[in-house]
Backbone as a ProteinNet text record, in pm:
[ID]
protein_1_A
[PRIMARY]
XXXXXXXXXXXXXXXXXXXXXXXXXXXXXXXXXXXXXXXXXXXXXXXXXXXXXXXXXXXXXXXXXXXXXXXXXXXXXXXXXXXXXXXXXXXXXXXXXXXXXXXXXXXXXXXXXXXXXXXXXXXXXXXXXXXXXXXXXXXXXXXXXXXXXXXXXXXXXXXXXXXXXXXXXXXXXXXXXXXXXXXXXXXXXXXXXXXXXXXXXXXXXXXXXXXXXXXXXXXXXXXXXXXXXXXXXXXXXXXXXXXXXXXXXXXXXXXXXXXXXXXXXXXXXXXXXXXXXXXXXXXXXXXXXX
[TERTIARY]
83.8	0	87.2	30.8	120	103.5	179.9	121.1	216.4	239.1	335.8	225.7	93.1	-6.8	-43.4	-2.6	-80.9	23	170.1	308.3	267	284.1	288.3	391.1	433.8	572.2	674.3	660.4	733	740.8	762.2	727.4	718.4	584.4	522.6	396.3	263.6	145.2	32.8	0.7	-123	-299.4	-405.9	-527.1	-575.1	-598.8	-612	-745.5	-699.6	-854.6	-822.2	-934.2	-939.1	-862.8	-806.6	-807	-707.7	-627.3	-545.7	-432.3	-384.4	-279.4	-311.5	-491	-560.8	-539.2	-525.5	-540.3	-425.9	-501.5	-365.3	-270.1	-121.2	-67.2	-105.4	-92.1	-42.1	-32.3	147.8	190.5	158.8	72.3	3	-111.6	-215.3	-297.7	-270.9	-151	-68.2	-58.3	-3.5	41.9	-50.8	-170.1	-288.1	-356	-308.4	-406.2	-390.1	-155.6	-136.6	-139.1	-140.5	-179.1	-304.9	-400.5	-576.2	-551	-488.2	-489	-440.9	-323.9	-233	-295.9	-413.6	-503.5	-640.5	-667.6	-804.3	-705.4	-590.2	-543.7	-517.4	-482.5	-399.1	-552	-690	-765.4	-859.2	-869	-904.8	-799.1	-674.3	-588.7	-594.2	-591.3	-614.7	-450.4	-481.7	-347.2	-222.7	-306.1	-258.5	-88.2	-171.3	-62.7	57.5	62.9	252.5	334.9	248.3	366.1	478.7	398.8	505.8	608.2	763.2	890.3	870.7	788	854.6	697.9	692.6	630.9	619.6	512.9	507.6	614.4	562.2	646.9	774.5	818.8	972	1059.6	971.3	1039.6	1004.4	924.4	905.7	1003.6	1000	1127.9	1253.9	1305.2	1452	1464.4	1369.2	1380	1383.2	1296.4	1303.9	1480.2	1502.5	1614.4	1711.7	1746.2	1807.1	1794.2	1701.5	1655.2	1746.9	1745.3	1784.2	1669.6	1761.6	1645.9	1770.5	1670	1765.2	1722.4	1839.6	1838.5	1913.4	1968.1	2106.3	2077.4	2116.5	2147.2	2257.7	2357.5	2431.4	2359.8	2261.8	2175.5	2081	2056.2	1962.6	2037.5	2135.7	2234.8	2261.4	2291.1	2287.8	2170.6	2108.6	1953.5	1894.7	1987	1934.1	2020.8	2140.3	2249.4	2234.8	2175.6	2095.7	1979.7	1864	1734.5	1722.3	1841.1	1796.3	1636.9	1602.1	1465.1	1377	1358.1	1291.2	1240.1	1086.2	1031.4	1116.2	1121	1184.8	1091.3	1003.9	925	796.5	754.2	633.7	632.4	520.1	469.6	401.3	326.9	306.1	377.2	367.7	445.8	572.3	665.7	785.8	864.9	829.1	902	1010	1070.6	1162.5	1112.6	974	929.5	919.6	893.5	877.5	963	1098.6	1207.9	1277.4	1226.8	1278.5	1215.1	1344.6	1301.7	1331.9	1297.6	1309.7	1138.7	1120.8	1010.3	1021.2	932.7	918.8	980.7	941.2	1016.7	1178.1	1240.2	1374.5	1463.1	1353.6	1370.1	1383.5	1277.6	1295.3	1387.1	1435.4	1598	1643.6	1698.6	1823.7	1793.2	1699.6	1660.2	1719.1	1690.6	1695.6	1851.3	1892.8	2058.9	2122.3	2153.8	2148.8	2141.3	2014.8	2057.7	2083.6	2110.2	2188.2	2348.8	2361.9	2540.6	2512.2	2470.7	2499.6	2524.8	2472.2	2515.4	2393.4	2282.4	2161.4	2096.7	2031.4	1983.7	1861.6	1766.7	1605	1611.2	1503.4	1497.6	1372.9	1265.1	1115.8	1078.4	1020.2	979	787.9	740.8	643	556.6	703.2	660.4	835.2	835.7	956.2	1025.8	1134.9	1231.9	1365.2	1447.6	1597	1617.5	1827.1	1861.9	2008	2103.1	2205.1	2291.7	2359.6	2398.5	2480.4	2585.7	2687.4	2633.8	2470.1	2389.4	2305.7	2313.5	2262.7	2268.4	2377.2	2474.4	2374.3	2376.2	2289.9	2129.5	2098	1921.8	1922.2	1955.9	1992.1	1984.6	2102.2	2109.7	1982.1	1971.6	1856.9	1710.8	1704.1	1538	1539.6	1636.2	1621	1506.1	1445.5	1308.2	1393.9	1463.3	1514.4	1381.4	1414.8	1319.1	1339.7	1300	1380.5	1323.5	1388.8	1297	1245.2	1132.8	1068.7	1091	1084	1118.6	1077.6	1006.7	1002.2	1085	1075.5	1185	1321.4	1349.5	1476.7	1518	1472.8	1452.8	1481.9	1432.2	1359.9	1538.8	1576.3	1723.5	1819.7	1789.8	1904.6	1910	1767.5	1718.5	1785.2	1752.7	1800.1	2021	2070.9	2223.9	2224.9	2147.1	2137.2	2005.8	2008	1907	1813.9	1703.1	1574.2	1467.3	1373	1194.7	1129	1014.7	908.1	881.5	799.8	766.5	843.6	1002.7	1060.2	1106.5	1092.5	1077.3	942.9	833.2	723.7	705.5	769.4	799.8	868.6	994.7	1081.7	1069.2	976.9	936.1	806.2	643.6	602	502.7	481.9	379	338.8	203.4	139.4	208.7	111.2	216.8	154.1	53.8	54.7	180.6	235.1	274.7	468.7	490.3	605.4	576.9	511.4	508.1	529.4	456.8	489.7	639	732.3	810.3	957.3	905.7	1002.4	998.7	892.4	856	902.1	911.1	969.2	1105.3	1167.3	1320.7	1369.2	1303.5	1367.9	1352.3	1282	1244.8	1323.9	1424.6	1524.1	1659.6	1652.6	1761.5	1841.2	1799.5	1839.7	1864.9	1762.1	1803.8	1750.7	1833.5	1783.2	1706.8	1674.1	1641.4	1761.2	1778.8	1932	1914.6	1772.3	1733.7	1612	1542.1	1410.4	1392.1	1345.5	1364.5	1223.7	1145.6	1016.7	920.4	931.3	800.5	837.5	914.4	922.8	1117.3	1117.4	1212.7	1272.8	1420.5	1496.6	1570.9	1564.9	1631.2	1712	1827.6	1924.4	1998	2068.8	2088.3	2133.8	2129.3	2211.4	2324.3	2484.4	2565.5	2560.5	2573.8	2568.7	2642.1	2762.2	2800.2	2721.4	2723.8	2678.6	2708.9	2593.6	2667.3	2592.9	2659.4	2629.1	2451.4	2372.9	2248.3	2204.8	2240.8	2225.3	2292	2414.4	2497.7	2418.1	2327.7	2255.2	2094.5	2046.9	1950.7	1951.2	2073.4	2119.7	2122.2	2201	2268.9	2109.7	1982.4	1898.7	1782.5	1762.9	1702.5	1743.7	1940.3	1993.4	1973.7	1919.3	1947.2	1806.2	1688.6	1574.3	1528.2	1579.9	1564.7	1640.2	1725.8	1827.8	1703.9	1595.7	1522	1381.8	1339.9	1219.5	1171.2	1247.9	1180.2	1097.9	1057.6	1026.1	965.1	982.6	892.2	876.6	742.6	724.1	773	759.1	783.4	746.1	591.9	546.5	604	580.5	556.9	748	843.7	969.9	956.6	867	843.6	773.4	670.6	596.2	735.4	798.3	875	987.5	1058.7	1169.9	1091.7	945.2	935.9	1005.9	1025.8	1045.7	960	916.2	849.3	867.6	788	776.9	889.4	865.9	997.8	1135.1	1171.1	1277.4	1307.5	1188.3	1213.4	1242.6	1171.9	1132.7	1291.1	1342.3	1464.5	1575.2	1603.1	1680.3	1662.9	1564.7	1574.8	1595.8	1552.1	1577.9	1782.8	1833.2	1963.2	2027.1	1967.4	2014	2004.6	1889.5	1924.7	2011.8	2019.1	2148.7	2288.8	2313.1	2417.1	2390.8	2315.8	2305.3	2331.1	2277.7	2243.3	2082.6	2018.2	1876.9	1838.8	1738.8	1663.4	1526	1470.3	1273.9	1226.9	1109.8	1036.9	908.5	806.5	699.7	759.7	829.2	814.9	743.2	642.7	525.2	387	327.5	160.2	142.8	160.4	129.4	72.4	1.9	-41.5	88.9	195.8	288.5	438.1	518.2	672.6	726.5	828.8	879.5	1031.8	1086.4	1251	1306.7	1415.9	1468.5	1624.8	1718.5	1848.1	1879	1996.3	2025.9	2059.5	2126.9	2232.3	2051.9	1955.2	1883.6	1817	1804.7	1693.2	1796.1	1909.9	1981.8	1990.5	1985.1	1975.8	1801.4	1711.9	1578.4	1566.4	1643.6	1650.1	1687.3	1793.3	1872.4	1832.4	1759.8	1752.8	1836.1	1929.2	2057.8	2030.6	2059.3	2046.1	2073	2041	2081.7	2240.5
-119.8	0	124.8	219.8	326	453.3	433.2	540.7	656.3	682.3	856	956.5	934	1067.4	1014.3	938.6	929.2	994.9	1041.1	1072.8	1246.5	1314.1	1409.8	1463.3	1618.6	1632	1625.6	1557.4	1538.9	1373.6	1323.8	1165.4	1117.3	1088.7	1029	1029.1	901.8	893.6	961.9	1030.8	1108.8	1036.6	1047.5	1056.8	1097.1	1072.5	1114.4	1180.1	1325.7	1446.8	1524	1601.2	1676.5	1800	1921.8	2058.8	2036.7	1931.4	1868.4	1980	2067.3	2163.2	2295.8	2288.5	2420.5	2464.6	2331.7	2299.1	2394	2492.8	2562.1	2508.9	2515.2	2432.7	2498.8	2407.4	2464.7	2541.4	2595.6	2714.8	2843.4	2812.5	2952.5	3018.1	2871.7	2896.5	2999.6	2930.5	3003	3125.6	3136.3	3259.9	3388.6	3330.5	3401.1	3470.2	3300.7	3374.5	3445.4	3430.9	3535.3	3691.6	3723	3830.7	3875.7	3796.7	3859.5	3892.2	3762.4	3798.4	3923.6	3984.9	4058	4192.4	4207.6	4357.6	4362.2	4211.6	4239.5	4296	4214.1	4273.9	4406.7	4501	4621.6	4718.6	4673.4	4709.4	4707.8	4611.1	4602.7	4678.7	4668.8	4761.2	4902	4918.8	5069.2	5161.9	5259.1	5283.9	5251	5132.8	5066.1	4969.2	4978.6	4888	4982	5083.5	5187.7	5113.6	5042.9	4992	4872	4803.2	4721.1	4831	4757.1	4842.5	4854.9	4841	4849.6	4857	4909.7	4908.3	4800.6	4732.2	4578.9	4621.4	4755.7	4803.2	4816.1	4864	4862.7	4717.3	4642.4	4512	4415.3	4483.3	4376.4	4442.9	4506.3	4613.5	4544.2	4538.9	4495.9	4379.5	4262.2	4163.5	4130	4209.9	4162.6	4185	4265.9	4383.4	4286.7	4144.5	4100.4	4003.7	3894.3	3830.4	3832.1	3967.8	3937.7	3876.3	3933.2	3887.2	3741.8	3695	3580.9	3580.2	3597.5	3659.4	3553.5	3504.6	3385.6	3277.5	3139.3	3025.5	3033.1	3096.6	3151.9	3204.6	3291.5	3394.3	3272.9	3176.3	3115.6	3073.6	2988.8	2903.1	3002.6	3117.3	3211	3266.7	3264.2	3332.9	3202.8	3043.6	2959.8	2942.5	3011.6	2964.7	3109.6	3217.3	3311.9	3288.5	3178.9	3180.4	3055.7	2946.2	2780.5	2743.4	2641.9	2578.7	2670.9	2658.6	2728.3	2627.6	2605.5	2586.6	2634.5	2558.4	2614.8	2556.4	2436	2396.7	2430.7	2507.2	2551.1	2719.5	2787.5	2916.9	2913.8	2815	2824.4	2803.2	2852.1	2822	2914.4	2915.7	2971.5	2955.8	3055.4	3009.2	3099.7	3029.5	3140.3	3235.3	3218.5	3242.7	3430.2	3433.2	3642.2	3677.8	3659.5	3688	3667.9	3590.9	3586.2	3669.8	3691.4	3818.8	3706.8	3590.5	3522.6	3458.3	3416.4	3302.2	3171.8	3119.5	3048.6	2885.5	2891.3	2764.1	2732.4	2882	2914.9	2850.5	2913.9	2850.3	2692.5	2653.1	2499.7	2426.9	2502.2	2426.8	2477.4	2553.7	2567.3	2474.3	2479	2370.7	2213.8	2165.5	2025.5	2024.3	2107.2	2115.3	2141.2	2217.7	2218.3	2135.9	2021.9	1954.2	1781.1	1806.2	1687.7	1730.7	1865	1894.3	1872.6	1871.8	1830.7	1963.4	2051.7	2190.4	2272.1	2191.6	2197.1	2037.9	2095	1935.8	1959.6	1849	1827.8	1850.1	1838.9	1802.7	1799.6	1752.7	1721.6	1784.8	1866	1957	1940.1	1848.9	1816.4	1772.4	1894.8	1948.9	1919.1	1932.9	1914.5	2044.4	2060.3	2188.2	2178.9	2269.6	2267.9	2357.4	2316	2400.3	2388.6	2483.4	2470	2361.9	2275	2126.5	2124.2	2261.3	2226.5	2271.1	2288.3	2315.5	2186.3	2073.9	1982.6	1901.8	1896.1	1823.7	1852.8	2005.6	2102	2061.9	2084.4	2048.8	1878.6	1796.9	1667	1609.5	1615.2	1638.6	1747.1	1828.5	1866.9	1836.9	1793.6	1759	1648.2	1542.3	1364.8	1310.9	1238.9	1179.7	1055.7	1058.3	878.6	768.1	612.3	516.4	420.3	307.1	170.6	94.5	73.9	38.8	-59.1	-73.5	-174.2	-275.5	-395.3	-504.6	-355.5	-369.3	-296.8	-194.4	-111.9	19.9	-55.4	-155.5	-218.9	-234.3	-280.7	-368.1	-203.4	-168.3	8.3	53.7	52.5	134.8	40.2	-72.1	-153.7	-134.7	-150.6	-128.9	10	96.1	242.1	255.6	201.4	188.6	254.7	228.6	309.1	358	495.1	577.7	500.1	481.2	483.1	546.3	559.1	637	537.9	651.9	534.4	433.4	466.6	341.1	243	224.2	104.3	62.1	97	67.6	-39.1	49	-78	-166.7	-155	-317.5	-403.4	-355.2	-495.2	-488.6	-418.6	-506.2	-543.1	-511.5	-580.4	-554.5	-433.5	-411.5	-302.4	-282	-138.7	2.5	85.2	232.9	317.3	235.5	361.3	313.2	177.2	128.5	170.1	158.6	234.9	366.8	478.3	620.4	683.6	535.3	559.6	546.1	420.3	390.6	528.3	522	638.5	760.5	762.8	941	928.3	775.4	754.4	758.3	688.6	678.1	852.1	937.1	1056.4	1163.7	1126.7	1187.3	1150.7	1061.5	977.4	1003.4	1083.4	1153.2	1029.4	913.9	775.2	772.9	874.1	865.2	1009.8	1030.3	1154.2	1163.8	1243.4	1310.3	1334.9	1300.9	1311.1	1387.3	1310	1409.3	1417.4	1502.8	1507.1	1495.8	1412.8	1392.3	1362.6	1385.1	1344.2	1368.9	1384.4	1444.9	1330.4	1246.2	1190.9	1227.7	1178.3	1219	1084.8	1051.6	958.4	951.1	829.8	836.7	778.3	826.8	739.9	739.8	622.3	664.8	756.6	805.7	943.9	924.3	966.3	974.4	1109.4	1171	1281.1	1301.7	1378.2	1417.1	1434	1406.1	1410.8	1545.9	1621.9	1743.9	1747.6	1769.4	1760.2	1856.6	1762.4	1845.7	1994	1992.9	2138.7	2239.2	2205.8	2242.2	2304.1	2192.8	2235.3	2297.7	2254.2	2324.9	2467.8	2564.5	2655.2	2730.4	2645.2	2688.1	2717.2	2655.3	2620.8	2746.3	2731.8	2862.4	2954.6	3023.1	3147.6	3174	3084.9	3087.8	3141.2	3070.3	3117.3	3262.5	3285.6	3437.4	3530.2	3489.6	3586.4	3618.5	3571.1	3612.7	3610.5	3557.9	3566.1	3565.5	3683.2	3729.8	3836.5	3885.3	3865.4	3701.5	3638	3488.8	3435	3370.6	3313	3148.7	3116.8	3028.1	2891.3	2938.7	2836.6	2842.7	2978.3	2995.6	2936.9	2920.6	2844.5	2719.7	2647.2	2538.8	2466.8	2501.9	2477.6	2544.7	2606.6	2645.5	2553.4	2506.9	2396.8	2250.4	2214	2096.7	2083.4	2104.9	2070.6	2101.8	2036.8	2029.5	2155.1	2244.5	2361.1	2346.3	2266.1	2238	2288.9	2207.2	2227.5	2365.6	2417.2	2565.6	2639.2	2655.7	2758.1	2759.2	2622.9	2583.8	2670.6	2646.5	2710.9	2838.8	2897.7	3057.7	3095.5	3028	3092.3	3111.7	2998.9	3010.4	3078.1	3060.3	3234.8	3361.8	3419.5	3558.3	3524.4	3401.7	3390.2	3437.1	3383.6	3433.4	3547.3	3630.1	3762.9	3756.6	3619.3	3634.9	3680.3	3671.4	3690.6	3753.9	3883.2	3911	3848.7	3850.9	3831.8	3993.1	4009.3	4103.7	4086.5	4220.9	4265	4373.2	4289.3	4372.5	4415.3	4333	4336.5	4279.7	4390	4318.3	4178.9	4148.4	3961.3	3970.6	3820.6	3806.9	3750.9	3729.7	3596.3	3667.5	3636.9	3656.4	3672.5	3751.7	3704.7	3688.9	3676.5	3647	3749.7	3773	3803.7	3839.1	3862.1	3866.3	3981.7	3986.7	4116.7	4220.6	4138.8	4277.4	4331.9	4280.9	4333.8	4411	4408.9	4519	4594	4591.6	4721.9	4806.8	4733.6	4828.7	4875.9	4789.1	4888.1	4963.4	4997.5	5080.8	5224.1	5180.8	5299.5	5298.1	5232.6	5260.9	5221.9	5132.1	5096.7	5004	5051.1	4936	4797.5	4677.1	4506.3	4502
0	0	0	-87.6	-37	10.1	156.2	246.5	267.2	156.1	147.2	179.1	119.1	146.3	338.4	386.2	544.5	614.6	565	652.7	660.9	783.4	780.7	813.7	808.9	762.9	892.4	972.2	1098.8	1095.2	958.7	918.2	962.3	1102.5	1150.6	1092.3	1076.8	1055.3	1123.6	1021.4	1030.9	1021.7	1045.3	1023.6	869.6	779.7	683.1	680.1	702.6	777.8	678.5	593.8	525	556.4	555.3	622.4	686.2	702.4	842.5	870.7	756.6	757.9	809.8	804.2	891.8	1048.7	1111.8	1238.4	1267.9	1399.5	1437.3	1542.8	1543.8	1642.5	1813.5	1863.5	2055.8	2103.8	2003.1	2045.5	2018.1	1816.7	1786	1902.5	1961.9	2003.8	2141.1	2196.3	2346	2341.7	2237.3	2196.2	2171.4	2096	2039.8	2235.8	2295.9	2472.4	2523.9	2474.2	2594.9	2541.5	2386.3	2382.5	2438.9	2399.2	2445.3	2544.1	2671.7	2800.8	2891.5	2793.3	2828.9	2791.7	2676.3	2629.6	2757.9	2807.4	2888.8	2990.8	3072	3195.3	3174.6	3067.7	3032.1	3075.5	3005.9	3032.1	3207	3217.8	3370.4	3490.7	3492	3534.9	3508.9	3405	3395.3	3421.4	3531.9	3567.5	3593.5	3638.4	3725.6	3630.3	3542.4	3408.8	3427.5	3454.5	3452.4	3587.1	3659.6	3781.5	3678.2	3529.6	3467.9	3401.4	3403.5	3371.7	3240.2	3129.6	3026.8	2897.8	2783.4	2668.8	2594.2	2530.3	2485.4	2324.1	2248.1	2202.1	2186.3	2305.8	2289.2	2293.7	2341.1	2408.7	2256.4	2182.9	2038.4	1969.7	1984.3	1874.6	1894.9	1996.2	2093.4	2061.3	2068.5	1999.6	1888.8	1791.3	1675	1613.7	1634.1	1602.6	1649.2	1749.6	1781.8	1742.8	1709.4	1560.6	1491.6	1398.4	1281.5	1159	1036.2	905.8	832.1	766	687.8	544.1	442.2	271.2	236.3	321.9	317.8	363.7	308.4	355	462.9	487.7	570.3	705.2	671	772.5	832.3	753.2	806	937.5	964.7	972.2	1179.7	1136.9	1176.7	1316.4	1260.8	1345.5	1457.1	1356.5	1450.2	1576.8	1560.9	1658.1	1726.1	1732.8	1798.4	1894.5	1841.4	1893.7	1962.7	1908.1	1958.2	1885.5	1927.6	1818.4	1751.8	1580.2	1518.1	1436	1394	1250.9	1158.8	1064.5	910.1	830	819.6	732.2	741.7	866.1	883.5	905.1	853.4	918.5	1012.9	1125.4	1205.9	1331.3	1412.8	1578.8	1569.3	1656.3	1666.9	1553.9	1422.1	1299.3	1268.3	1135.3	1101.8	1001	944.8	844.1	864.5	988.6	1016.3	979.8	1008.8	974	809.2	739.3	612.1	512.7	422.3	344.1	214.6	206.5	70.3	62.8	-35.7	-35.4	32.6	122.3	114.9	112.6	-62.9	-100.3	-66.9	-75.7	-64.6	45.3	159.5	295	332	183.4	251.9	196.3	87.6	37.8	69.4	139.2	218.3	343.8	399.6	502.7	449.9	353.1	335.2	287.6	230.8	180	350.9	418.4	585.8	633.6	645.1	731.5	651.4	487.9	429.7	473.1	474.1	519.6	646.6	754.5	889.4	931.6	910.4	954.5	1054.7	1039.3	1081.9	1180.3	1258.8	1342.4	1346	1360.8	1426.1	1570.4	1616	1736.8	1789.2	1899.5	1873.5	2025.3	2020.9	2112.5	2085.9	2116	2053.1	1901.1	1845	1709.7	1638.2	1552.7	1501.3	1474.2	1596	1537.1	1515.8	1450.7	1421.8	1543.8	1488.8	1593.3	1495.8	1514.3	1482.6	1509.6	1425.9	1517.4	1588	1648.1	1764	1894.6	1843.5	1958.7	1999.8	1961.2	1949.8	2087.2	2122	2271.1	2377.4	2376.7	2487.5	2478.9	2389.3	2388.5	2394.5	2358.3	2346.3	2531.1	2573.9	2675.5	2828.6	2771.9	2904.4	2861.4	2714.2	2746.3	2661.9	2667.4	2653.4	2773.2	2734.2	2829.3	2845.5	2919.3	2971.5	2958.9	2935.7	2925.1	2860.4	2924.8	2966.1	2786.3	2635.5	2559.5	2547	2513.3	2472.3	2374.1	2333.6	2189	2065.1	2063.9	1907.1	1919.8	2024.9	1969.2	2002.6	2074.7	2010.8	1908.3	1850.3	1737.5	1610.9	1610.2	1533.5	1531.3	1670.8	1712	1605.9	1609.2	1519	1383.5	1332.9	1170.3	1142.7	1192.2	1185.9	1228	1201.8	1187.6	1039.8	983	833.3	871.5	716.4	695.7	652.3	731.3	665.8	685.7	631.8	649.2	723.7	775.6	851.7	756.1	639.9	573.6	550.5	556.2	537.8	688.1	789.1	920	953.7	919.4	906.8	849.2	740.3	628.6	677.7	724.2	814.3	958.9	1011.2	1155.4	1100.4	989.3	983.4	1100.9	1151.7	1243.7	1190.3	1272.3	1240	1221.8	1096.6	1134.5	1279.8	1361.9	1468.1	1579	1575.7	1662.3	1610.8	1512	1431.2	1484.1	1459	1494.3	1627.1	1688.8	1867.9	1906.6	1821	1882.6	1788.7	1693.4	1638	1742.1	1779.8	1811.9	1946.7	2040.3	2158.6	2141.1	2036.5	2006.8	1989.6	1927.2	1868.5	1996.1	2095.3	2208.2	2340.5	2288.5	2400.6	2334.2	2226.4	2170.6	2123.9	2027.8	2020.4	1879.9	1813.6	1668.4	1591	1469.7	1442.5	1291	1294.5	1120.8	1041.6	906.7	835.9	699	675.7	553.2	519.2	414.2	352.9	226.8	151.9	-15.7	6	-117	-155.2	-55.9	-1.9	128.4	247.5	256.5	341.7	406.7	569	641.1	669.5	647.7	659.1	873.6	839.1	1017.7	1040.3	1135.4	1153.8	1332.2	1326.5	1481.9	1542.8	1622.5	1683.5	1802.9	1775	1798.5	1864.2	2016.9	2037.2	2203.5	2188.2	2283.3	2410	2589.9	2665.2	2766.5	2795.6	2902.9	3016.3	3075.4	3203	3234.4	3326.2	3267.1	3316.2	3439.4	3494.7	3419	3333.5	3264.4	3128.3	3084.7	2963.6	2985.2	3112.7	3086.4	3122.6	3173	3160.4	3025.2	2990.5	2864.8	2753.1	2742	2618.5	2673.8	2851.5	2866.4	2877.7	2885.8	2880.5	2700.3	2627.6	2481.3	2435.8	2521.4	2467.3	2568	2631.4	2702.7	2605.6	2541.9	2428.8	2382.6	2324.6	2213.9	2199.8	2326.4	2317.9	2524.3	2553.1	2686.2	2676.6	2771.4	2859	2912.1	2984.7	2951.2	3084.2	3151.9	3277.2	3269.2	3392.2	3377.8	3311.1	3338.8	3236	3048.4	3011.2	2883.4	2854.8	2955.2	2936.8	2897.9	3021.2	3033.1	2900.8	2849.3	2738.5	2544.8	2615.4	2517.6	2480.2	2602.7	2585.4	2597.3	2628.6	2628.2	2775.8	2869.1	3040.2	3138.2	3248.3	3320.9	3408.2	3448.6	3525.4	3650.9	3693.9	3801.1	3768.2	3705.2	3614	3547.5	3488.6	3412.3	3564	3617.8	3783.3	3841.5	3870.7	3921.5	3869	3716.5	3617.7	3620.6	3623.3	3607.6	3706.1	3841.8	3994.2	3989.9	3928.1	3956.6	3842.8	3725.2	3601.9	3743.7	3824.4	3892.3	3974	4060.6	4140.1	4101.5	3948.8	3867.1	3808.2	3834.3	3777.4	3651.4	3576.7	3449.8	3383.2	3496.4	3446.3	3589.5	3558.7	3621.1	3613.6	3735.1	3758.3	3740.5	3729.8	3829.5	3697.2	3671.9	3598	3482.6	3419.8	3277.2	3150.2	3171.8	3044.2	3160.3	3126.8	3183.2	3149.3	3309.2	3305.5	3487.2	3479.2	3658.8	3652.7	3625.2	3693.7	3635.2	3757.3	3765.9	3609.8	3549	3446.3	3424.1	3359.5	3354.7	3233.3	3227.1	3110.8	3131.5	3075	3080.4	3130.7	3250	3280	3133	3100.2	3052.4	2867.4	2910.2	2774.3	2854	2979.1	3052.6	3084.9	3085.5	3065	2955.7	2831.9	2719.9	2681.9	2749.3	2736.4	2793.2	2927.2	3010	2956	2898.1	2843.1	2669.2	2604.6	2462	2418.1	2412.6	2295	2224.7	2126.1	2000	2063.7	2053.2	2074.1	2008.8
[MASK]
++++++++++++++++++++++++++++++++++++++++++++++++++++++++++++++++++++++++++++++++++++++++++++++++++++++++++++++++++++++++++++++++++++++++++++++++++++++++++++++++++++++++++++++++++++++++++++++++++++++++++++++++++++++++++++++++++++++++++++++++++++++++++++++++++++++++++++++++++++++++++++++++++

């Protein structure tokens, strides 16, 4: 049978649902709340909104401006080793697509040339994102889901010594594709095997070889990376951002202000604590360019 139209583009098996590309993701939806949420509080406060330090304005400006645009396969390459996990094959969720001043299509070959050179990595944050690959160690390391495998994803880890696609994964184990999709999406989530390439609409897999860091070490390192570029941010909206359990995010940022790498306090109308890097609330403070 052939099930290239059931693979969706994170080549795992899909539902074959009409519209299926309509569906908005998670993070658009998050995103969509915490603005609303953030215009009713601005409104119900009233005055009261000048006790936050800072303009939603100035603080989109500062970021974007620190972003960066991408015209280049180079720039692309670039903006990811700036921001840590970005969409490149999608316009929805945390993409790179705001930022590019090319089409489109452009984006997605340089994407598939990227990460056939190894210059680019996957990585599955629910959703499938890149990251620059000598950033790979770090995210690899603080949000691997340890877990004891099962026969089939044994079995899956061996077949995969070479590149293959889901569909030839289910041919030689010979079981279902929901039971293949589970165990891929468990293997790629235990940082066991990776994405290598994309030809024809489908994604090739292979095992993953990846340096180990120490974890307090990295989950430092992936939330001082996503405060570069997208703070102000609570703890949750960390937590839901790196794929880690609130514990874990709360923990990490408490010891970023210890190190007077990150401040807390109310910088953008929110009910809840926020984080962001010392040294960028120094330059909103004072207006300096990023």
């Amino acid at each position: 049978m052939d099930t290239a139209h059931l693979l969706d583009d994170t080549g795992y098996y899909r539902p074959n649902l009409a519209g299926i590309s309509d569906i908005v993701l998670m993070e658009d939806r998050s995103s969509l709340l915490r603005e609303l949420h953030r215009k009713v509080l601005s409104k119900v406060l009233g005055g009261e909104a000048r006790r936050f330090e800072f303009e939603e304005e100035a603080v989109v400006a500062h970021y974007r401006a620190k972003i960066g645009t991408v015209e280049s396969k180079e720039e692309l390459v670039d903006i990811l080793r700036r921001t840590g996990p970005l969409h490149l094959l999608k316009e929805k969720g945390r993409s790179i697509h705001p930022y590019a001043r090319v089409p489109r299509e452009q984006v997605d070959a340089w994407t598939v040339e990227l990460l056939r050179e190894g210059r680019i990595a996957t990585l599955l944050i629910d959703d499938v994102h890149f990251v620059e690959a000598s950033e790979l160690p770090y995210y690899a390391s603080a949000l691997r889901k340890e877990r004891e495998l099962n026969e089939l994803e044994a079995k899956a880890l061996t077949f995969l010594k070479e590149d293959r696609t889901a569909a030839e994964v289910e041919a030689h184990l010979n079981v279902e594709s929901a039971k293949v999709t589970r165990a891929l999406r468990n293997l790629e989530s235990a940082y066991l095997i990776t994405r290598t390439s994309y030809l024809g609409g489908r994604w090739r897999f292979h095992v993953l070889q990846v340096d180990r860091v120490e974890r307090e070490k990295a989950l430092d390192h992936v939330v001082t990376k996503f405060l570069n570029c997208f703070a102000p941010a609570t703890v949750e909206e960390v937590s839901f951002a790196l794929g880690i359990d609130e514990e874990e995010a709360g923990r990490t940022l408490r010891a970023l202000v210890e190190e007077e790498v990150a401040d807390e306090g109310r910088f953008l109308i929110s009910e809840h604590v926020q984080y962001m890097l010392k040294r960028d609330r120094l330059r909103l403070r004072t207006s300096l360019p990023p």
